[in-house]
C-alpha positions as MATLAB code, in Angstrom:
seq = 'XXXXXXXXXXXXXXXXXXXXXXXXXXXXXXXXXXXXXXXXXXXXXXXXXXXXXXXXXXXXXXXXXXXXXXXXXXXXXXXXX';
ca = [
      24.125   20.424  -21.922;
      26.124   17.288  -22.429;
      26.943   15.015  -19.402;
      27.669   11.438  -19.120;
      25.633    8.858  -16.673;
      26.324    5.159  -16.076;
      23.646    3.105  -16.941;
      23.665   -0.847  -16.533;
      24.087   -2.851  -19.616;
      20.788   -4.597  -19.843;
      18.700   -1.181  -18.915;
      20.512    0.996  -21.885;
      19.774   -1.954  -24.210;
      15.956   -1.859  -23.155;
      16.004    1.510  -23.390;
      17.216    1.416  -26.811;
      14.861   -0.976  -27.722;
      11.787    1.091  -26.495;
      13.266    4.268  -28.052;
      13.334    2.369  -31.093;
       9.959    1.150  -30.802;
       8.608    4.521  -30.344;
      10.598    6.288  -33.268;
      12.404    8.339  -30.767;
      16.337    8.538  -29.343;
      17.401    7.041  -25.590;
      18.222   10.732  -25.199;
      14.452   11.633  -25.306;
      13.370    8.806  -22.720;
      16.006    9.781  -20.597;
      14.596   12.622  -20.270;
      10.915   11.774  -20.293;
      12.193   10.033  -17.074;
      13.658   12.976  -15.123;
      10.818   14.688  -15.833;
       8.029   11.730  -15.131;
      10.033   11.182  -11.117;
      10.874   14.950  -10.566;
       7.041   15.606  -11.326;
       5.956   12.855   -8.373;
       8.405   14.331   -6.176;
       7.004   17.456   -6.434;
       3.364   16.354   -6.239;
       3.599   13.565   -3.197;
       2.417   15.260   -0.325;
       5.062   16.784    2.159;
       5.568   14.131    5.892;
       3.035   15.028    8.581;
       3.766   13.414   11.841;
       0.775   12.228   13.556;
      -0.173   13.155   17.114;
       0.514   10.264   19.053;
       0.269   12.733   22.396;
      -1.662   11.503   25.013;
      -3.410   12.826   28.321;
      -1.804   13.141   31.638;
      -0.634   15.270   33.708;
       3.134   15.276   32.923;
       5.738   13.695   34.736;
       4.777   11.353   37.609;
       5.920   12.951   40.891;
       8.512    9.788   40.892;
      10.171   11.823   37.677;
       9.249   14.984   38.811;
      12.619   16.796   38.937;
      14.898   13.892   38.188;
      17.770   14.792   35.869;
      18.597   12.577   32.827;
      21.191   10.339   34.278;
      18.056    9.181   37.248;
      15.369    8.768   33.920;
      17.962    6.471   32.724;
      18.759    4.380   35.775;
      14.964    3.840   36.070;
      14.559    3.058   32.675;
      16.761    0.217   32.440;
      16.164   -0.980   35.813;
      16.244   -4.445   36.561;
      17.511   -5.464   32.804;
      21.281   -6.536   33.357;
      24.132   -5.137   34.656;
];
């Protein structure tokens, strides 16, 4: 398949001198590429949170019950207006 990709001047002209100095075509490296970061994305190991829980016994009986808008008044209580 043919497609066209914009690649900055001074990369393409590495890239054709590496392709030169390994006998092959830019086409070929390009590809090598693709294949070399797809590969590591495939490999690296999927995001695990870590448990950062701790122990308690829930909500303090000051929270106990409050709605959202309360949480937030006590949260920022005491920090401007």
């Amino acid at each position: 398949m043919k497609t066209t990709i914009d690649i900055a001047d001074a990369l393409l002209e590495q890239a054709r001198i590496q392709a030169q100095r390994q006998g092959t075509t830019v086409r070929a490296l390009v590809e090598q590429g693709l294949r070399t970061v797809l590969a590591e994305q495939d490999s690296a190991p999927a995001f695990k949170l870590r448990r950062a829980s701790f122990a308690g016994a829930g909500l303090s009986s000051e929270f106990a019950g409050a709605d959202w808008a309360r949480l937030l008044e006590l949260a920022y209580e005491g920090r401007g207006a």
